[in-house]
SEMISE-797414 format. One record per atom (N, C-alpha, C): residue in three letters; atom name; x negated, z, y negated. Coordinates in pm, 1 decimal, decimal comma, always signed. Layout:
R | residuo | atomo | c1 | c3 | c2
R | ALA | CA | X | Z | Y $
...
END
This chain:
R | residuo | atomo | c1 | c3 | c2
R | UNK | N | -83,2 | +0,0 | +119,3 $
R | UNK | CA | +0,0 | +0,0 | +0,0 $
R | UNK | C | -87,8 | +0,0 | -126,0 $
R | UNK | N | -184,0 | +82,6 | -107,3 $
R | UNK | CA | -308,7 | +76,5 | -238,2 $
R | UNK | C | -405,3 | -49,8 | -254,7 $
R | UNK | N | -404,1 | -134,4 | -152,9 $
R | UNK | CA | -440,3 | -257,5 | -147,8 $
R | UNK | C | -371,6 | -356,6 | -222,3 $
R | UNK | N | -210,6 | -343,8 | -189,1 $
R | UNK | CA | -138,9 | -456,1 | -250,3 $
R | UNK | C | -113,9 | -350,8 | -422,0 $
R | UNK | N | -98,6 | -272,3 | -474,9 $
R | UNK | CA | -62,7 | -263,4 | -573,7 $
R | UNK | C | -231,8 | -260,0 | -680,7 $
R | UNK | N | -301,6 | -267,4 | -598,4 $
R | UNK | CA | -453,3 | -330,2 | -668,7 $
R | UNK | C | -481,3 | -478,6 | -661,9 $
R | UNK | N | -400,3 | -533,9 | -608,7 $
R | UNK | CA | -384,2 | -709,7 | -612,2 $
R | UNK | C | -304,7 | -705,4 | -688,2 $
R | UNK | N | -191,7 | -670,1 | -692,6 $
R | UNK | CA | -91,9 | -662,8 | -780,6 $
R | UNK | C | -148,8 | -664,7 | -969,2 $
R | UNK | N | -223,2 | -532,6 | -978,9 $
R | UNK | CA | -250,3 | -526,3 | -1122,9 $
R | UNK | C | -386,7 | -605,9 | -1141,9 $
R | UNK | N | -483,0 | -655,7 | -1036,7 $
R | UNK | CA | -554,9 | -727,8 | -1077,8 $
R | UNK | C | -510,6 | -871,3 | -1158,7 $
R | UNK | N | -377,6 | -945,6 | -1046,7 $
R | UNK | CA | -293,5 | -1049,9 | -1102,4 $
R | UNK | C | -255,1 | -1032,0 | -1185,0 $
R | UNK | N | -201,0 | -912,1 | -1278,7 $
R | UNK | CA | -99,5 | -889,1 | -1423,9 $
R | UNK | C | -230,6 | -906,3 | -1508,9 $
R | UNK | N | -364,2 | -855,3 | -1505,8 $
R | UNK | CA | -470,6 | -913,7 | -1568,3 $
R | UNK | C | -525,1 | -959,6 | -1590,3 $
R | UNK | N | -494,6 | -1085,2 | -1532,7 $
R | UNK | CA | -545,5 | -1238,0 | -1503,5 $
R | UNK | C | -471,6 | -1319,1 | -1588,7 $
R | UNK | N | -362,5 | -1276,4 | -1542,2 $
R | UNK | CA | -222,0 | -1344,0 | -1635,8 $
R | UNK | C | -235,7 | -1353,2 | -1745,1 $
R | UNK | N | -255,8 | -1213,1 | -1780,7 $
R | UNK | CA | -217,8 | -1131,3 | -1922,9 $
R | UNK | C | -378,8 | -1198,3 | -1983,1 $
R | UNK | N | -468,4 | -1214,4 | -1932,5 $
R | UNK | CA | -611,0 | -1271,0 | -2012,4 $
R | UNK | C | -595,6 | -1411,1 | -2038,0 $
R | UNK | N | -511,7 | -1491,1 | -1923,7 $
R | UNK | CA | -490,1 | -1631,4 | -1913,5 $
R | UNK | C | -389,9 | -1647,5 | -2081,1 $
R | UNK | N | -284,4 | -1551,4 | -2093,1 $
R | UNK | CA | -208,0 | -1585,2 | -2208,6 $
R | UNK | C | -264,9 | -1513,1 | -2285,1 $
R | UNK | N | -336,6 | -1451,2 | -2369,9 $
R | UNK | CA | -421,6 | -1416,9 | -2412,9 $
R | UNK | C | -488,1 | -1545,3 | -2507,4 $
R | UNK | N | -597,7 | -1600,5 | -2384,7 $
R | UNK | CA | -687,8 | -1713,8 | -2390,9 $
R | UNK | C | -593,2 | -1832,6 | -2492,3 $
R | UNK | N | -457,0 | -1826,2 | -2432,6 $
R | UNK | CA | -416,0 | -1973,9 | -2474,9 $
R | UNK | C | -368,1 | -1937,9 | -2580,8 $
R | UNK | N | -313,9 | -1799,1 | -2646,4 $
R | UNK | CA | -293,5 | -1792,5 | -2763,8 $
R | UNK | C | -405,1 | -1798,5 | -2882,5 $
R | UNK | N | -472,3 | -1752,8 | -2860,1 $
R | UNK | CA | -624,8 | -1731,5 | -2917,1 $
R | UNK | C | -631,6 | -1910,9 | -2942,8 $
R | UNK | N | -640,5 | -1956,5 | -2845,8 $
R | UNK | CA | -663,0 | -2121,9 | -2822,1 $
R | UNK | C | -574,7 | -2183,3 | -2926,8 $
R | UNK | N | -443,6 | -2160,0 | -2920,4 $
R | UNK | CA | -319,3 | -2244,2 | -3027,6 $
R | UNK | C | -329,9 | -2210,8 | -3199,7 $
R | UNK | N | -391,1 | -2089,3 | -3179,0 $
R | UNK | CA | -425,0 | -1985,9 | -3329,4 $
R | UNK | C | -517,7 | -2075,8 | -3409,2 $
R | UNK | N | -640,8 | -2119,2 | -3322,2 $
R | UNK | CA | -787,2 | -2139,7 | -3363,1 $
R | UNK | C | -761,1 | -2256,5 | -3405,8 $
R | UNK | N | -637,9 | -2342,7 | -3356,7 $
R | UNK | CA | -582,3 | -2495,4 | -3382,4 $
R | UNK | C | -545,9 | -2536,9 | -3465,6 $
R | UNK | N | -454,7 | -2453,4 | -3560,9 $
R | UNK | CA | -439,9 | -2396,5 | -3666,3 $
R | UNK | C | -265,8 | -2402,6 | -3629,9 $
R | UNK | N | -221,4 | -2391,5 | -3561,0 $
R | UNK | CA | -74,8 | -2429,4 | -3463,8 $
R | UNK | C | +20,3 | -2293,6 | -3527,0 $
R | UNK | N | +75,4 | -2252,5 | -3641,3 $
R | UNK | CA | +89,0 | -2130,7 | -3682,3 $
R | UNK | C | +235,0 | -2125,6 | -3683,4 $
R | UNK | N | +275,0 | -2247,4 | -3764,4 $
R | UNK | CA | +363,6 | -2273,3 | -3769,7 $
R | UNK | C | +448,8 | -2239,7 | -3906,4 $
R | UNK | N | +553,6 | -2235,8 | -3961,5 $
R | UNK | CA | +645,0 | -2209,7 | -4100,1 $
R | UNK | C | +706,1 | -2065,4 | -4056,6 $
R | UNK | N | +763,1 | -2028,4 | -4173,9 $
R | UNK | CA | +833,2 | -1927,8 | -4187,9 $
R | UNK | C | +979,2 | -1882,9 | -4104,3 $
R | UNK | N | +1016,0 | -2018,5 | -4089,7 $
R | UNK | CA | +1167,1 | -2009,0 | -4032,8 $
R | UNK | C | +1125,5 | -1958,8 | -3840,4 $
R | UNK | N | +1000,8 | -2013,6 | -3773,5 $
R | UNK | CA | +959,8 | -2053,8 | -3659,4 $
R | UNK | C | +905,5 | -1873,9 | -3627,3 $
R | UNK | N | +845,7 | -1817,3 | -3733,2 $
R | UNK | CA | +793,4 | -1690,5 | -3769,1 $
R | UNK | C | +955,2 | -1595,2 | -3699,5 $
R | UNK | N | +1034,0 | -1640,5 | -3796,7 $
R | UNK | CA | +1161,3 | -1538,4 | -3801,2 $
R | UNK | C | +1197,6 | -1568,1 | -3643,9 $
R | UNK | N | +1226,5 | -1699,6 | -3575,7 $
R | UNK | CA | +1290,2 | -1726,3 | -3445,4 $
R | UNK | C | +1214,6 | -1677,0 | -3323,5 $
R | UNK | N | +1062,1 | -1641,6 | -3340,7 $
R | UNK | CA | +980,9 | -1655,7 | -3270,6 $
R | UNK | C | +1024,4 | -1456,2 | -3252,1 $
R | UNK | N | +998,7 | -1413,4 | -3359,5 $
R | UNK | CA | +1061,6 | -1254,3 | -3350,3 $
R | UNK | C | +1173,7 | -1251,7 | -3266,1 $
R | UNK | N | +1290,5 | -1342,1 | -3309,4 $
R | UNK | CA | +1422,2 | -1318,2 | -3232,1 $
R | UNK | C | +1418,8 | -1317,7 | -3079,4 $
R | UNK | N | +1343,5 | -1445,0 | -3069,1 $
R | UNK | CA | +1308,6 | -1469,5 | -2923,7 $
R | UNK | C | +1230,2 | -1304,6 | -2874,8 $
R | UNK | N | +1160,4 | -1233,1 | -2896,0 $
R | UNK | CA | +1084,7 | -1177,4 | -2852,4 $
R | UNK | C | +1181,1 | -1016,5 | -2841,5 $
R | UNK | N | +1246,3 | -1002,4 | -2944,0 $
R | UNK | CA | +1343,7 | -899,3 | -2979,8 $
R | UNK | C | +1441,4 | -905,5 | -2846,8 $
R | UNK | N | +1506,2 | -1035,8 | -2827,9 $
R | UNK | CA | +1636,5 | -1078,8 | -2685,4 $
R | UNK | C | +1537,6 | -1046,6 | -2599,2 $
R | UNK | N | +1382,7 | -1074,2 | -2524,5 $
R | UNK | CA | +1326,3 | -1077,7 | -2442,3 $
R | UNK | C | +1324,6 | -903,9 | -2435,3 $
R | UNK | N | +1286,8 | -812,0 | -2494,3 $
R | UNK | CA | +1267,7 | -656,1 | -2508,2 $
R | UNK | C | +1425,6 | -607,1 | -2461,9 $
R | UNK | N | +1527,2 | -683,6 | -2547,9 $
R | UNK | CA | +1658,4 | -654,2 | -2487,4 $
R | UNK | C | +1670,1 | -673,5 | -2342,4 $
R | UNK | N | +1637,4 | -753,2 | -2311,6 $
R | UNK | CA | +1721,1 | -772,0 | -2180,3 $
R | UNK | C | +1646,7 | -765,5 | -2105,3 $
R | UNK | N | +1534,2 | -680,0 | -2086,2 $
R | UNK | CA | +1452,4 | -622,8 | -1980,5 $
R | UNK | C | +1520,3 | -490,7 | -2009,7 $
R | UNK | N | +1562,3 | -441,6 | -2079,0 $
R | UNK | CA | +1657,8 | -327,7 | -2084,2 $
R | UNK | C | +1761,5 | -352,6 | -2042,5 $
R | UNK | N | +1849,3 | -450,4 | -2080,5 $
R | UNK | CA | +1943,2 | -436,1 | -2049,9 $
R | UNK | C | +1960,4 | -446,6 | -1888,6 $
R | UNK | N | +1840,5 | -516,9 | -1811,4 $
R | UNK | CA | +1828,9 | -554,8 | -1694,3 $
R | UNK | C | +1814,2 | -433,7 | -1593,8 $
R | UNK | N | +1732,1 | -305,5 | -1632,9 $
R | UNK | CA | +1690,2 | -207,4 | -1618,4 $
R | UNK | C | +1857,9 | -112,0 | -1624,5 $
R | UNK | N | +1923,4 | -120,4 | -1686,1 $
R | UNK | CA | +2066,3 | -41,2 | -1752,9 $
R | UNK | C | +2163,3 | -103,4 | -1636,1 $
R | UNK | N | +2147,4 | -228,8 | -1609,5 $
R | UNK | CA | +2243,4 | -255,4 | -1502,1 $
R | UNK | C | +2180,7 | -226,7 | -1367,5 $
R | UNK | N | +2066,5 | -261,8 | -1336,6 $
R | UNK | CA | +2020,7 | -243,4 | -1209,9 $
R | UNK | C | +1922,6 | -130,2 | -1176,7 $
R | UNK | N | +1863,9 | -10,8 | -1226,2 $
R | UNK | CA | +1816,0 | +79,9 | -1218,9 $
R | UNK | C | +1670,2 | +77,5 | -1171,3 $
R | UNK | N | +1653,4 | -29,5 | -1184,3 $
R | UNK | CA | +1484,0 | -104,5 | -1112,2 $
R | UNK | C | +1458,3 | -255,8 | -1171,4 $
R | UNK | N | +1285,6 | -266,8 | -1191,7 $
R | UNK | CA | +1283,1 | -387,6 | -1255,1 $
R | UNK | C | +1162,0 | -431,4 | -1145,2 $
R | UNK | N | +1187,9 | -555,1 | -1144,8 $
R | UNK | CA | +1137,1 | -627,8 | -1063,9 $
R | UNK | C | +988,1 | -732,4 | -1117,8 $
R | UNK | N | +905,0 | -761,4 | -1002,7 $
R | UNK | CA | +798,6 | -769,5 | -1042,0 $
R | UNK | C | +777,0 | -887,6 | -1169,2 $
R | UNK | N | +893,1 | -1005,8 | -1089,9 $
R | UNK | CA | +887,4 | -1113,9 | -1123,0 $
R | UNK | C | +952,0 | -1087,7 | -1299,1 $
R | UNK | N | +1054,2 | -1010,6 | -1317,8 $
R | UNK | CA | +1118,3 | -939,9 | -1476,3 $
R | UNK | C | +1044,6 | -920,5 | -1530,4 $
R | UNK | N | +923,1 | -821,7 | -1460,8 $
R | UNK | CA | +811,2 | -767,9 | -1585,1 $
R | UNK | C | +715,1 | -867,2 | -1598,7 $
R | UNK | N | +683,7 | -1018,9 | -1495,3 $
R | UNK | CA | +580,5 | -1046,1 | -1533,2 $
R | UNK | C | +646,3 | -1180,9 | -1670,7 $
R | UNK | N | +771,1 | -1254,7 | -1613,2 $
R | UNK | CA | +837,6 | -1283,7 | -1739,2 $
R | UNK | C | +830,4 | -1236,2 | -1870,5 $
R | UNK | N | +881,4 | -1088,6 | -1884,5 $
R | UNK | CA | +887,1 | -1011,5 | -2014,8 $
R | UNK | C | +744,3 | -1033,0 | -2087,9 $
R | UNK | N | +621,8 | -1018,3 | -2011,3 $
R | UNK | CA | +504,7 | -1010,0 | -2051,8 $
R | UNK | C | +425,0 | -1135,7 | -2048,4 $
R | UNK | N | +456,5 | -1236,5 | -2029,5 $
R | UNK | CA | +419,6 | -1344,2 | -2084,0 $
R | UNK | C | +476,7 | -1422,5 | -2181,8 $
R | UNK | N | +631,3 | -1392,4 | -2188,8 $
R | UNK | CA | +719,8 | -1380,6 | -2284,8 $
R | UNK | C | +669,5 | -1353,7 | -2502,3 $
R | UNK | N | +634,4 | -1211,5 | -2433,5 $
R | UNK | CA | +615,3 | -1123,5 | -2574,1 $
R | UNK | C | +451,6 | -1082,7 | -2565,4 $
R | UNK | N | +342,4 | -1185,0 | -2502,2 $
R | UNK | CA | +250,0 | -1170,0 | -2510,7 $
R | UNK | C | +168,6 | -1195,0 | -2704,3 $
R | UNK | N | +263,3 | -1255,5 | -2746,5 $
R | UNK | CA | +207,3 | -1285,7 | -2903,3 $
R | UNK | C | +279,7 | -1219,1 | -2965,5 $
R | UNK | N | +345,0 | -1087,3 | -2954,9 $
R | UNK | CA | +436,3 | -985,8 | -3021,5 $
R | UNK | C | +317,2 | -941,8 | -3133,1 $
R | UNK | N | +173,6 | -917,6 | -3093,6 $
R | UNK | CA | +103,6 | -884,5 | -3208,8 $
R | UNK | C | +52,3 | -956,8 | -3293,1 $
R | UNK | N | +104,8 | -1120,5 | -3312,7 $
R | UNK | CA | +120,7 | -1211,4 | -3389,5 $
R | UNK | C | +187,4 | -1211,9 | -3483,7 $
R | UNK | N | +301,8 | -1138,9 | -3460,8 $
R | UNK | CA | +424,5 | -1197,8 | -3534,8 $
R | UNK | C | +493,2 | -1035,2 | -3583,0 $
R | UNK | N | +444,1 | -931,6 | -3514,0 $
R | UNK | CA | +523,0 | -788,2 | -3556,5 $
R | UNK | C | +362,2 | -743,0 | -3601,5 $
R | UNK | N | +425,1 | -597,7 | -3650,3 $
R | UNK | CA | +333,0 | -517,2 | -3698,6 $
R | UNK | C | +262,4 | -448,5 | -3574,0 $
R | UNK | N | +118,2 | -368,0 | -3565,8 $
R | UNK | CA | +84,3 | -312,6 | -3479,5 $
R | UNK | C | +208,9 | -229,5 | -3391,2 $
R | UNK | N | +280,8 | -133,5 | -3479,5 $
R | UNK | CA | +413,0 | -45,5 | -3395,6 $
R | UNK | C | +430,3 | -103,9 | -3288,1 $
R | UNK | N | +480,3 | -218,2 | -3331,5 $
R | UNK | CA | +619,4 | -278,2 | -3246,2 $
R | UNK | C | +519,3 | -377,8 | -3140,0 $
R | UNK | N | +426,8 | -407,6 | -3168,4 $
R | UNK | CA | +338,4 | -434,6 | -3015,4 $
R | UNK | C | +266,4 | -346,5 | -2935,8 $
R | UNK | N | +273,2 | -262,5 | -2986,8 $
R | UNK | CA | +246,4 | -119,6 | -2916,2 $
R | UNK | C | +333,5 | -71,8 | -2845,6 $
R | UNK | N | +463,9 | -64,2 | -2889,5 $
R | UNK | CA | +549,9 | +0,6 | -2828,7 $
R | UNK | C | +600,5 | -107,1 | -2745,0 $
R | UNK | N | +635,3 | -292,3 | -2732,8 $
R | UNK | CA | +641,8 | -360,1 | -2665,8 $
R | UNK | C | +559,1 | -364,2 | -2576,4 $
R | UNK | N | +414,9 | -319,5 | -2566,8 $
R | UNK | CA | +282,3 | -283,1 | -2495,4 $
R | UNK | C | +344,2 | -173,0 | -2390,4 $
R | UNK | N | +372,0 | -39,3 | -2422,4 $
R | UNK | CA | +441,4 | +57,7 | -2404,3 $
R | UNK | C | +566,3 | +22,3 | -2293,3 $
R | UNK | N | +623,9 | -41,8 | -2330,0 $
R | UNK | CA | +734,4 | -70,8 | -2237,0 $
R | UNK | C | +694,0 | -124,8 | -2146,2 $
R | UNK | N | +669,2 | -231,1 | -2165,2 $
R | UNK | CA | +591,1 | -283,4 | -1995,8 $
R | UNK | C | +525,0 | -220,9 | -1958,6 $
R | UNK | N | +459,8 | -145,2 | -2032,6 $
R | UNK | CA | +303,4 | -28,8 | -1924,3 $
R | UNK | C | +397,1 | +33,2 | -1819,4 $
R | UNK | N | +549,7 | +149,9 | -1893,0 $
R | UNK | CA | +603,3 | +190,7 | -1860,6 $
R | UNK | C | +720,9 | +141,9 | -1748,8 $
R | UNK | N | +737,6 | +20,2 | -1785,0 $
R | UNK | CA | +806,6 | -125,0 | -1655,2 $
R | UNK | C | +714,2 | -68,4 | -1511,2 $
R | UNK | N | +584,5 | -124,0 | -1539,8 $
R | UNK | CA | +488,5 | -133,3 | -1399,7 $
R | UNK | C | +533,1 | -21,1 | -1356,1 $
R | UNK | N | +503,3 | +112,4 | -1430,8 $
R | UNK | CA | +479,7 | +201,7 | -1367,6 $
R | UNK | C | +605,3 | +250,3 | -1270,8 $
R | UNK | N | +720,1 | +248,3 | -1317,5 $
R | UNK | CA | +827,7 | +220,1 | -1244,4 $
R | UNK | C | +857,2 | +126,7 | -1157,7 $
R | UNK | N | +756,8 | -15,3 | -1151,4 $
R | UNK | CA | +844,8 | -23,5 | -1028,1 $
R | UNK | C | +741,0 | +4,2 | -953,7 $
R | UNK | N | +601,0 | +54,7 | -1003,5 $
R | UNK | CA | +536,2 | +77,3 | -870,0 $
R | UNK | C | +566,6 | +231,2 | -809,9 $
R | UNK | N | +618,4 | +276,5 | -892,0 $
R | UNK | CA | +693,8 | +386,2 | -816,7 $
R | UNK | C | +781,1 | +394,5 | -735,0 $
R | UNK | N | +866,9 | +275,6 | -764,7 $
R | UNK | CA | +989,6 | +241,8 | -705,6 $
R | UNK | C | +960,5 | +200,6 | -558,3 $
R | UNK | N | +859,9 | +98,7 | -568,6 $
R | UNK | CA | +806,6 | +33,6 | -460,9 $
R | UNK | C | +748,5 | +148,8 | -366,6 $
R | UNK | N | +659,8 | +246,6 | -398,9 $
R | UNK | CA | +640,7 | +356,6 | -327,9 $
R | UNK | C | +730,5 | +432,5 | -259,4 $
R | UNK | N | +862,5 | +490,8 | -331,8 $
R | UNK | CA | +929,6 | +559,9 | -267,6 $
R | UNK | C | +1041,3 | +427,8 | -180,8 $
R | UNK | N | +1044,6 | +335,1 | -190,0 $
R | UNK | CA | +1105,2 | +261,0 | -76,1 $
R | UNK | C | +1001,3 | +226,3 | +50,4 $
R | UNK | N | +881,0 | +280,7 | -8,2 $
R | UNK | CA | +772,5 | +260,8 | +171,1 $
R | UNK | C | +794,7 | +342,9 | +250,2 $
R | UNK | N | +826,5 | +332,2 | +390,7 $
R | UNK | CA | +776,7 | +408,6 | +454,3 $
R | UNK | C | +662,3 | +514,3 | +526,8 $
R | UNK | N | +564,3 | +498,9 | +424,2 $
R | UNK | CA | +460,5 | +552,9 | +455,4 $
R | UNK | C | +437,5 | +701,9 | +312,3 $
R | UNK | N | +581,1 | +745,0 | +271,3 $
R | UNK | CA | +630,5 | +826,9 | +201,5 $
R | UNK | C | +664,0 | +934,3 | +284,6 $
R | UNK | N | +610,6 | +1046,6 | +281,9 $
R | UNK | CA | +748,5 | +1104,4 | +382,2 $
R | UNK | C | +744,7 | +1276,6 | +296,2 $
R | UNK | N | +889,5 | +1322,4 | +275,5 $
R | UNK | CA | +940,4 | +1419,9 | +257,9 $
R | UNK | C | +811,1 | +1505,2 | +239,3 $
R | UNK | N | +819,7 | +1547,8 | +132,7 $
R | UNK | CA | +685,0 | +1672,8 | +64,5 $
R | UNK | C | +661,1 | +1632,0 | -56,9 $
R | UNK | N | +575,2 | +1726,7 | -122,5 $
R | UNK | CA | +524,6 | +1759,3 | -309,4 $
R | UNK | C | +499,1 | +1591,4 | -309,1 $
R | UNK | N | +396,0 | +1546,1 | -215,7 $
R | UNK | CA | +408,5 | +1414,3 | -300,6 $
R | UNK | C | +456,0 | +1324,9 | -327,6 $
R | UNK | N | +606,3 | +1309,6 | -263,4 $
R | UNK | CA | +733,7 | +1221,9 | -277,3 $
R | UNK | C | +798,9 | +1259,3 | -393,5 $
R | UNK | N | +779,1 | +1432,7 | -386,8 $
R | UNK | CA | +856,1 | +1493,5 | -523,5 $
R | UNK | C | +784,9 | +1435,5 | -654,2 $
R | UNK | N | +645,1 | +1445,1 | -648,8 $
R | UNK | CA | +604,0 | +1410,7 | -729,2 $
R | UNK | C | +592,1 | +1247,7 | -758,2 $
R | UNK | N | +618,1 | +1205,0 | -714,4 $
R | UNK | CA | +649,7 | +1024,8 | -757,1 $
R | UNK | C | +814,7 | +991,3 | -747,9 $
R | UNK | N | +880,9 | +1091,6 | -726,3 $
R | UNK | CA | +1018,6 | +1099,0 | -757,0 $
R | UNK | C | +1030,8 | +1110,6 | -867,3 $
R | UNK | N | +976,6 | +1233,8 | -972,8 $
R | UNK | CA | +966,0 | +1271,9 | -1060,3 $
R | UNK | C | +925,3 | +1148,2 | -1161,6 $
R | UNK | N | +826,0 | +1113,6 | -1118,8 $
R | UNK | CA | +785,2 | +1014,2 | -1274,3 $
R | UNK | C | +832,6 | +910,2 | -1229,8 $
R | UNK | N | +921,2 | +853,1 | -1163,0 $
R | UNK | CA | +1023,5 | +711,8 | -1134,5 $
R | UNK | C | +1097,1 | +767,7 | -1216,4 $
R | UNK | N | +1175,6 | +930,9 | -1227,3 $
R | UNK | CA | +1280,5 | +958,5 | -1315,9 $
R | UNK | C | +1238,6 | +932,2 | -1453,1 $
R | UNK | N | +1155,6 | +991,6 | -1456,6 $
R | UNK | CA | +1068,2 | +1051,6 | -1617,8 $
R | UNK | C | +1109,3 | +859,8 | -1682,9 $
R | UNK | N | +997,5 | +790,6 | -1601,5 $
R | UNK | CA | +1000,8 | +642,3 | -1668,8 $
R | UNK | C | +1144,9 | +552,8 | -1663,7 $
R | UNK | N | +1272,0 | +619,0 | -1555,8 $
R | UNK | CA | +1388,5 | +539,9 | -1594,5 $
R | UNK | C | +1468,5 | +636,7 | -1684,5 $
R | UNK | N | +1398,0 | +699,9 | -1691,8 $
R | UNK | CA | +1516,0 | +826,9 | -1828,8 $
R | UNK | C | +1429,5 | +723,6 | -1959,9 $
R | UNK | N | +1320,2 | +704,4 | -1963,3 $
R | UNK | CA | +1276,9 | +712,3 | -2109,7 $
R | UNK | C | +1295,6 | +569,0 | -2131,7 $
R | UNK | N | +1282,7 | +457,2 | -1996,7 $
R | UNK | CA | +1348,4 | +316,2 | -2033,4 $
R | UNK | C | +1429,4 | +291,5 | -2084,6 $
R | UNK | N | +1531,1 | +354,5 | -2046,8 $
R | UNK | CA | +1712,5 | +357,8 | -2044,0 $
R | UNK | C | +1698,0 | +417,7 | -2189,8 $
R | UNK | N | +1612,7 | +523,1 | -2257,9 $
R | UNK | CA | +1683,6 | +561,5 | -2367,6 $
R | UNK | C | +1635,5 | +461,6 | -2517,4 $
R | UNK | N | +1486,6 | +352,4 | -2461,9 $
R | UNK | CA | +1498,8 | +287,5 | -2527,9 $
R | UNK | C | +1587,8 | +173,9 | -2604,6 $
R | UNK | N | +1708,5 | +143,1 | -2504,2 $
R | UNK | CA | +1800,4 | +33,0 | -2578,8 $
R | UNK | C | +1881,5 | +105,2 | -2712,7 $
R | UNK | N | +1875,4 | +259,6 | -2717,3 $
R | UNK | CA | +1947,2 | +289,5 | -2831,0 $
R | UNK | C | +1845,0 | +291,6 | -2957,7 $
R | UNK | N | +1692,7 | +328,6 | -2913,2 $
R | UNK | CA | +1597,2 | +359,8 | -2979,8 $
R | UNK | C | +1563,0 | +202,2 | -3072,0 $
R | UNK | N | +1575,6 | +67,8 | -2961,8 $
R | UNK | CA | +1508,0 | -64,9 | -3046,5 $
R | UNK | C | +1541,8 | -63,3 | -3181,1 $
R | UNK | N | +1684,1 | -94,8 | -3204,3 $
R | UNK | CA | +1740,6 | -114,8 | -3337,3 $
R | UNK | C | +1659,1 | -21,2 | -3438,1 $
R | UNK | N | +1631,0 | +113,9 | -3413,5 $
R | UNK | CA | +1571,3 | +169,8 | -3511,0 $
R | UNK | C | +1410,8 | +146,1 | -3507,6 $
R | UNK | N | +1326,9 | +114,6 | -3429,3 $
R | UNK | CA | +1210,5 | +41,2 | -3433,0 $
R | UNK | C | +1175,5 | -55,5 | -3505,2 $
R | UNK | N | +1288,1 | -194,4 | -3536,6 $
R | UNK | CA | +1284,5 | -294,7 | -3562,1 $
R | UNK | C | +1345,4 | -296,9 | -3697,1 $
R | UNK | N | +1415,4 | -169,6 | -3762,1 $
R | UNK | CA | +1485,5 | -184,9 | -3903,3 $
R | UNK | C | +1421,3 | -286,6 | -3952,7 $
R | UNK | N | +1287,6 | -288,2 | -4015,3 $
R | UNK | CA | +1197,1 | -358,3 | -4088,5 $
R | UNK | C | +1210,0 | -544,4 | -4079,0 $
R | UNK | N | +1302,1 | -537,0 | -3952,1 $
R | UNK | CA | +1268,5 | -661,6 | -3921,3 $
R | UNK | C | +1454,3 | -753,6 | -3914,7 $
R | UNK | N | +1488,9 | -718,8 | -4070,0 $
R | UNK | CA | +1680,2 | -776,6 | -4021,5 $
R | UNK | C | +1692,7 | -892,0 | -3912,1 $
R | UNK | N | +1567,2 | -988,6 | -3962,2 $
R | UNK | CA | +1596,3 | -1103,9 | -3880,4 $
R | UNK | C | +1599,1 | -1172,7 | -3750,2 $
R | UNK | N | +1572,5 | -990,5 | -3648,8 $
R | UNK | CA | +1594,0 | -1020,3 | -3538,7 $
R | UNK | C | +1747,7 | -939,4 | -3473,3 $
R | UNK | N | +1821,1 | -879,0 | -3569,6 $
R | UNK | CA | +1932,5 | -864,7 | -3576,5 $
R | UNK | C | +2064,4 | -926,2 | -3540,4 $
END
């Protein structure tokens, strides 16, 4: 199990360097774009933060393929928002993985009844209590920003 969830995050860092690379790449191009593309490019990224919540609110687990979407998605969030709000978009997905690799743990069978089930019970809760309480929290994150409203 510690094998595949170390393949696992090696791949999210491959990814995550690969989009990285190509943004860096489109930047240097001078590919920036207008003001209106600025505002849509937020919106887009704002619906993408939504509905990994909202995805999370209906189904109580997020899936690998959700988080790796979300995060290639809103990989240029620190393009276009202020440090906060790519931090805390940073934040959420950190907090995504960590849930479902929790999730994924307590559905192995190689779990069994004792402190350390409790204890990865525990922070599956901790990270779907504090997911779940972000969809009320965005709107006030994003005041600054009407135009993803």
């Amino acid at each position: 199990m510690l094998l595949i969830l170390n393949i696992l995050q090696t791949t999210l860092l491959l990814i995550i360097a690969a989009g990285v690379a190509y943004l860096i790449y489109r930047s240097s191009r001078g590919v920036r774009g207008s003001r209106k593309s600025l505002h849509s490019r937020r919106r887009e990224i704002y619906d993408d933060l939504m509905r990994i919540l909202a995805t999370l609110g209906k189904t109580g687990e997020l899936r690998k393929e959700e988080l790796l979407d979300f995060r290639l998605r809103t990989l240029d969030a620190a393009l276009v928002f202020d440090t906060e709000i790519a931090e805390y978009i940073d934040e959420i997905y950190a907090r995504g993985v960590t849930l479902m690799n929790t999730h994924e743990v307590l559905k192995g069978e190689d779990l069994h009844i004792g402190e350390k089930r409790d204890d990865v019970t525990v922070e599956n809760a901790k990270q779907t209590i504090w997911l779940a309480d972000q969809l009320a929290m965005v709107a006030k994150k994003f005041n600054q920003y009407p135009e993803v409203k």
